[in-house]
Structures are given as structure tokens and as C-alpha cells.
N, C-alpha and C positions, 0 to 999 in steps of 0.2 A: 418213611415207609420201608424203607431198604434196613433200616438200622431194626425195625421192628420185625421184619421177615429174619434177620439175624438172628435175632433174640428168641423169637418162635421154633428155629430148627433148634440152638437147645436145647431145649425143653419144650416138647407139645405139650405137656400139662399146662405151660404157663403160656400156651401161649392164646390172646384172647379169643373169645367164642364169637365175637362180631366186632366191627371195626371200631376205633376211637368216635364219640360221640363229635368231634369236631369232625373225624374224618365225612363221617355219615353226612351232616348239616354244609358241607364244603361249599353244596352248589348253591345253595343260600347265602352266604358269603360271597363268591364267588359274580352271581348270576348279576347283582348288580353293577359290580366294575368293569363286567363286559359290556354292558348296554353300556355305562360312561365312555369306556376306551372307545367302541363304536363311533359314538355318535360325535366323539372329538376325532375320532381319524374323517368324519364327513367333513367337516367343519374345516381339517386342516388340508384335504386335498380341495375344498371350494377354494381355499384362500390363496394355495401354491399356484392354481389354474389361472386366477383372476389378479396376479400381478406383473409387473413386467415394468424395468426400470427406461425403457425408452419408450420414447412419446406414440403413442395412438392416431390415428390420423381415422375423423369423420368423417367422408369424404362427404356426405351426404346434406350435413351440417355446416360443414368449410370449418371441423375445428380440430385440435392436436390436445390428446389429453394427457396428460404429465401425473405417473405414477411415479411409482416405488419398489425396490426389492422387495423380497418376502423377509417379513420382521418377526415370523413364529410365534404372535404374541395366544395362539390358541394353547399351541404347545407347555406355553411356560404360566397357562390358567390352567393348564388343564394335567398338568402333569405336576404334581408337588414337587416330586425331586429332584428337581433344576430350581427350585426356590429355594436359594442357602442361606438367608436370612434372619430366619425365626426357625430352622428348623430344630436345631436343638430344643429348642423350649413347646415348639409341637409336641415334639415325640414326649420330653417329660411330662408335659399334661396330659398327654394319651393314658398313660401306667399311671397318674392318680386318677385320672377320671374312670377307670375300669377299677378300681380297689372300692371310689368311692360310689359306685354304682353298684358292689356288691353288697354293701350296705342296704340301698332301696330293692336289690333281688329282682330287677329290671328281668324280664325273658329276653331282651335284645344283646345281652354282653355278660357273659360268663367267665371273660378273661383275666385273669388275675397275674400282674407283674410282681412277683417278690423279689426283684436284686440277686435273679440267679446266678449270677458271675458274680457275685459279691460272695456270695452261698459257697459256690465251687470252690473257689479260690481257697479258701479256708478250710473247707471238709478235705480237699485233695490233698494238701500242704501238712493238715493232718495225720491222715493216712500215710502219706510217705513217710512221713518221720518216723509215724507207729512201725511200719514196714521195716524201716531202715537198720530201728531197735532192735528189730526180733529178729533179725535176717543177720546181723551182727554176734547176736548172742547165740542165737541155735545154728547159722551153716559155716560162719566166718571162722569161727574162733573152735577149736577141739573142748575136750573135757577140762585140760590141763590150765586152758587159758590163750593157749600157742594161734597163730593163725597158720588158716591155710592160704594156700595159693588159688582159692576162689572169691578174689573178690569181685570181678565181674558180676556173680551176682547178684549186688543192690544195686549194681547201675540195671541190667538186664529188668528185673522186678521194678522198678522206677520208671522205666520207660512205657512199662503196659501198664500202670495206674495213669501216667501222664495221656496213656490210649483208650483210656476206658473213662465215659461220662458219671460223675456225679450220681446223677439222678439212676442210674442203673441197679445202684447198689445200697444206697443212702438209708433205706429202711433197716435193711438186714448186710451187712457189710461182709458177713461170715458167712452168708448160705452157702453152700453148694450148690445151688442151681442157679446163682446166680455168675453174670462170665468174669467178675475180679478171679474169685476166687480157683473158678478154672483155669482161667489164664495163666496167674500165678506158677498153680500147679505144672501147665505145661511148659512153660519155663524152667521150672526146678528138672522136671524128666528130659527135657532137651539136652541140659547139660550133664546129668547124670549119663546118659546115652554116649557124649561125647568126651566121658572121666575114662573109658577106657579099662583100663587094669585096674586103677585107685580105687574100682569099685568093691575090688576084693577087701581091701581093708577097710575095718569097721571104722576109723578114727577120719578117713578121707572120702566114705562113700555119702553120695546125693541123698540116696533113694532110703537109708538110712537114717536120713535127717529132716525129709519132709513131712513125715507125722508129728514132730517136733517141733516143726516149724511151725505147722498149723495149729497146734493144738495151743502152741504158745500166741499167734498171731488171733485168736476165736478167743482167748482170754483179756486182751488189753484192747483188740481195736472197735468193738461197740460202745465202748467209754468213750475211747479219742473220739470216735466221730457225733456222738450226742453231745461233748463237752464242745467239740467245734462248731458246732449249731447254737449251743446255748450262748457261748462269747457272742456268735453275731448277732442273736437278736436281743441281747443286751446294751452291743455298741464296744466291746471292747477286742474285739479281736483283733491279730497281728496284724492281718490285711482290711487296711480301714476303708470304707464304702467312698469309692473315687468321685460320690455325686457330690460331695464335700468341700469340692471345687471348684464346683459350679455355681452358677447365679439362683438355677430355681433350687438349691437345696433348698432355703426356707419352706416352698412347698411341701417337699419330701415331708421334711419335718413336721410340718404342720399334719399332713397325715399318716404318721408313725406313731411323732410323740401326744401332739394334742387331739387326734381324735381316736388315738388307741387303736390305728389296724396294725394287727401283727402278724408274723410270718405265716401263712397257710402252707406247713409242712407236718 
């Protein structure tokens, strides 16, 4: 929500007319794990009330009754994540079971898991390089070929892709309303601001160089980042999908390659 109130101040145009469709549906989601958490916190304070490790005395009866500690056994029914056992192989049959329910168009689950860190990982690694190239060519290096004494900024530009999500940018990498591209920008002026005198000459100024920069960076990086989508959902990319070392890839696979779900991007 906070990320999304972000995005909304720069740009009101973009920013939505009514809330995320999950957002809206939340209490529905929501409204049942309350009533569970509930009805297991009764459960769990019956049980803390009604143990006690030393003996009992009936006076009534003439008998001594021999319990137990509290053994928390509600907590660890009732709470999955303290069960570390199967949990990896829950979670991965949760992400086919929601793909493979997209299929049937079920109303109860609209969630769709695509290996989004599998995705970032490569569109990001992408982009930096593309960045690193243009940022090299248009502010590094003068006309002649010579460098300057700015290299700071590919690390500076590196570090707000590494701050900036994926998914932010992914359709249109180049927009202006979108925040890489501003970002960027105000990084390139930050340090133009702090060139000082250098600014006077043409061969050493920033602000000289950043229509350059873009216009060369809006020409190569909607390629890099459509070809770094296409290697992943072919299987060939540099960063290879880490499910690959796990026990349930055969699953993965089974709903990739033999029933044909593919990336919904």
C-alpha cells in the first residue's frame, strides 16, 4: 500500500481510480483466518488453564491426580508454521495448485505464482548491463574516446535499479512517468549540481549529457528487457530457476512443460 501511494504521487494520472481488486476482497480472505486464529486462541488458553505438572489432590474422593506440563499440541495444529517438515513441498504445491486452478477459472482463487524472482533476477541484471553500456558510452567517456573523472556514476545509476522493483517498469522500461526513469534522471542532475565549475565546459558537463544518455538508453533497453523475458520462459537464461534443486521440480515441470502453463506477463 505505501509502495502504491508512492507511485500514485507521481503521477495522478496513473494513479488508480479504486483500489486493487485483491485489495477490495481482503476481508474475504482475511475474515476466515480470524475466526480460525480465534477459536484456536480458546482452545489454547482452555488448555494452559487446565494443566499443571504437580499432583492434584481430591479431597472429596481421597485421590491425587497426576498431570503434565503444557505440550502446546493446539498451537503446533493449529499454527502451520512451526510445522517444518513438509513445509517446503506445501508451499510448492500451493503455486501449482493456483496456476492449475486457473485452468478450471474456479471464482475461489485468482492467484497466479510465475517464479517472480526467477523473472526479476534476469530482467534486473538485464537492465544494469544495458545501463552500464550507455552510461559508459554517453557520460564516461568524451567525444575523443578519453574518460572522465565520473565514474561514480554507473555505480550511483546501479544502485537505484537495484532500488527500484521489477514489476514497476517491466512493460514500458523507458516511460517517463514511470520512477526508473526518473530516478535515473535525478541522479544524473544530483551530480551535475555538484560538477561545479566543470559545468561550463562542454566536454565535462552532466546536464549536457543527459539527453544523450536517454535517448541512447530508450533505444537499446526495451529490447534487453523483452529478450530477458523471452530467455526465461524458454529456460535459457543466465540466472537459472533455483526450483531446479529441489525435490518437487518434477512438479514445476510437469506444469510448465507437460501441461503448457506459461508465463502470464
Amino acid at each position: 500500500m505505501m509502495l502504491t501511494k508512492k507511485l500514485g504521487e507521481l503521477d495522478l494520472l496513473m494513479k488508480p481510480k479504486q483500489d486493487r481488486y485483491a485489495l477490495r476482497t481482503s476481508l474475504q480472505w482475511l475474515g476466515p483466518q480470524t475466526e480460525v486464529i480465534r477459536a484456536a486462541t480458546k482452545l489454547i488458553e482452555r488448555e494452559i488453564n487446565s494443566v499443571n505438572d504437580n499432583p492434584l489432590i481430591d479431597v472429596s474422593r481421597g485421590k491425587a491426580i497426576h498431570g503434565g506440563n503444557f505440550q502446546g499440541t493446539h498451537i503446533g495444529r493449529r499454527n502451520p508454521s512451526l510445522d517444518y517438515g513438509f513445509k517446503g513441498a506445501e508451499i510448492a504445491m500451493a503455486s501449482y495448485c493456483s496456476e492449475l486452478q486457473f485452468l478450471g477459472n474456479p471464482v475461489t482463487n485468482h492467484v497466479q505464482t510465475i517464479d517472480p524472482r526467477h523473472l526479476e533476477e534476469n530482467v534486473k541484471n538485464a537492465v544494469k548491463n544495458c545501463v552500464t553500456r550507455v552510461a559508459r558510452k554517453t557520460l564516461i567517456t568524451n567525444d575523443m574516446g578519453g574518460l572522465h573523472n565520473a565514474l561514480f556514476y554507473e555505480k550511483d545509476l546501479l544502485q537505484t535499479i537495484d532500488r527500484e522493483a521489477v514489476f514497476a517498469y517491466a512493460d514500458d522500461p523507458c516511460s517517463a512517468n514511470y520512477p526508473l526513469m526518473k530516478k535515473m534522471r535525478a541522479v544524473l542532475v544530483e551530480h551535475a549540481l555538484a560538477n561545479g565549475e566543470a559545468e561550463h565546459n562542454v566536454e565535462t558537463s552532466v546536464f549536457a549529457k543527459v539527453a544523450k544518455f536517454e535517448q541512447e538508453l530508450c533505444a537499446t533497453l526495451p529490447r534487453e528487457v523483452e529478450a530477458a523475458r523471452g530467455v526465461v520462459e524458454n529456460g535459457t537464461a543466465a540466472e537459472p530457476n533455483r526450483i531446479t534443486d529441489y525435490r518437487s521440480y518434477p512438479l514445476y515441470r510437469f506444469v510448465r512443460e507437460e501441461l503448457g502453463m506459461v508465463y502470464l506477463t
